[in-house]
PyMOL commands that place a pseudoatom at each C-alpha (Angstrom):
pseudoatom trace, name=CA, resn=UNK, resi=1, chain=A, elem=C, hetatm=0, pos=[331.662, -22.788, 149.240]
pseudoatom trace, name=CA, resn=UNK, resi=2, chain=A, elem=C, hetatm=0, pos=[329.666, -23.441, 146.041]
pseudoatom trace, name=CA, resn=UNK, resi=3, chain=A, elem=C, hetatm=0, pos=[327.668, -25.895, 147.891]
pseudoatom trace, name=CA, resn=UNK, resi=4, chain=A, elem=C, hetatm=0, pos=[326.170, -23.262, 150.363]
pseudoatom trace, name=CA, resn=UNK, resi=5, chain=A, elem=C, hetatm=0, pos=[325.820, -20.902, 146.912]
pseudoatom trace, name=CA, resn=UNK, resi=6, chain=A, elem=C, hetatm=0, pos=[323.951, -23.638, 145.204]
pseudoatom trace, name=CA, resn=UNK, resi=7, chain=A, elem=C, hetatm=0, pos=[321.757, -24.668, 148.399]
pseudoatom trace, name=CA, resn=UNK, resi=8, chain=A, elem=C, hetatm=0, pos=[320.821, -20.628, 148.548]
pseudoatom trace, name=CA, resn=UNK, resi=9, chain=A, elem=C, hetatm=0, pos=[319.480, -20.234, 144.579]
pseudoatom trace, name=CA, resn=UNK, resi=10, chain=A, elem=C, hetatm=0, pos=[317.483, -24.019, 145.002]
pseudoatom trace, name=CA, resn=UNK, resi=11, chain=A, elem=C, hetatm=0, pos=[313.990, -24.904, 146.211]
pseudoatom trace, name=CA, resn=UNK, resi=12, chain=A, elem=C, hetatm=0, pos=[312.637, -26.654, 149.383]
pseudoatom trace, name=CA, resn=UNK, resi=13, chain=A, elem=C, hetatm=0, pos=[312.558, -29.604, 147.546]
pseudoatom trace, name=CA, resn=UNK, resi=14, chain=A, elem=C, hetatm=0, pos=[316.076, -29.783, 146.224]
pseudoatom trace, name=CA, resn=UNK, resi=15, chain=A, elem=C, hetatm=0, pos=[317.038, -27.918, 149.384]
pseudoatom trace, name=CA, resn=UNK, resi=16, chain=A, elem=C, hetatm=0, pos=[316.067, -31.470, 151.995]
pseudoatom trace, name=CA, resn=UNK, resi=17, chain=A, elem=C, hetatm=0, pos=[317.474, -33.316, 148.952]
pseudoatom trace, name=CA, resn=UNK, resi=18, chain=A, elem=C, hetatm=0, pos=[320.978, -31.402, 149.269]
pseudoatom trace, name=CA, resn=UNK, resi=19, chain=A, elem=C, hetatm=0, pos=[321.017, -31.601, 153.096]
pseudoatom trace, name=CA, resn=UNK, resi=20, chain=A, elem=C, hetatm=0, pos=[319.940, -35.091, 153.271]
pseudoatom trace, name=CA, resn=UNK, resi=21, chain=A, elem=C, hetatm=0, pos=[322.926, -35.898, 150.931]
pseudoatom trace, name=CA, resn=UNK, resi=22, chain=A, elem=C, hetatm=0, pos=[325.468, -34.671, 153.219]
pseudoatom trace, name=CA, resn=UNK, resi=23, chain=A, elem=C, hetatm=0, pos=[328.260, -36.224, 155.270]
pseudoatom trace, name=CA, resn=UNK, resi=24, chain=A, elem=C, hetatm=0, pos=[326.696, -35.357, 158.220]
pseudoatom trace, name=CA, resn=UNK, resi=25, chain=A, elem=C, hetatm=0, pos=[323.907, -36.661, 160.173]
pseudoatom trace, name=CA, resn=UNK, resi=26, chain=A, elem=C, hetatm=0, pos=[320.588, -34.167, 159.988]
pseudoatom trace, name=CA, resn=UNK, resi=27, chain=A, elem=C, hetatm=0, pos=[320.247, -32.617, 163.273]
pseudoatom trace, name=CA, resn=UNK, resi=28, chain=A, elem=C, hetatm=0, pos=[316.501, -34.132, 163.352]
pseudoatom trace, name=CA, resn=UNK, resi=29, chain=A, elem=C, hetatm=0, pos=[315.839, -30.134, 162.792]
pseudoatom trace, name=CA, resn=UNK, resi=30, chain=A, elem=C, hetatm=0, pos=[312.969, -30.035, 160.022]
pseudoatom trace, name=CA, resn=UNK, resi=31, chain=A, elem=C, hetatm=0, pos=[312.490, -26.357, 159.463]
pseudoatom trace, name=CA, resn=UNK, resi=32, chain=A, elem=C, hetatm=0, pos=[308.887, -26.737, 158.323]
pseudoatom trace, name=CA, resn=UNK, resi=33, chain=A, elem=C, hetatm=0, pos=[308.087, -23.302, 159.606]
pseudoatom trace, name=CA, resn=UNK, resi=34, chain=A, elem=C, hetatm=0, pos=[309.494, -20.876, 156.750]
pseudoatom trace, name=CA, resn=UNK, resi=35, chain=A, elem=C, hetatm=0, pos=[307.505, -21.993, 153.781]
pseudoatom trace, name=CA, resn=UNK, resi=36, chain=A, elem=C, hetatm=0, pos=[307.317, -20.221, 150.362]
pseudoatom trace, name=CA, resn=UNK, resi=37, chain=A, elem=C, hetatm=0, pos=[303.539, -20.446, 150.343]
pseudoatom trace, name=CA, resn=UNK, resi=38, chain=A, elem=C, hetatm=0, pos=[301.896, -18.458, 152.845]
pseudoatom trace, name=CA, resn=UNK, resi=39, chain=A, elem=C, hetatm=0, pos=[298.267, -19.262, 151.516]
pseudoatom trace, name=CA, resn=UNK, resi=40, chain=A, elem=C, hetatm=0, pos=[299.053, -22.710, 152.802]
pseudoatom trace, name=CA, resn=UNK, resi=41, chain=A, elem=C, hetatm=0, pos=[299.764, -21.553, 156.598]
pseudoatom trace, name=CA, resn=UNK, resi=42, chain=A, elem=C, hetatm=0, pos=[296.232, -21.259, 157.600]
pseudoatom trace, name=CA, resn=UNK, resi=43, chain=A, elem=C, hetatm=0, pos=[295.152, -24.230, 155.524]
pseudoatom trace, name=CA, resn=UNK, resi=44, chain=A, elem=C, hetatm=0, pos=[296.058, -26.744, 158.172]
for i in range(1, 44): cmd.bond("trace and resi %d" % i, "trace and resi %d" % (i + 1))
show_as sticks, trace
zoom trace
């Protein structure tokens, strides 16, 4: 639906924002692994 359309053209940001805004509980699943930033990965 235009939700899913929407939640594909977003950010990360307004991505967890969308998701944490919806009827159903968050399956505790926060994918933290595909980031936009990959100079960041080795930074930790």
């Amino acid at each position: 639906g235009e939700w899913w359309t929407l939640y594909q053209e977003v950010d990360e940001d307004e991505r967890e924002a969308m998701v944490a805004a919806l009827p159903r509980p968050k399956s505790g699943n926060k994918r933290r692994r595909s980031r936009r930033k990959p100079k960041a990965d080795h930074a930790s």
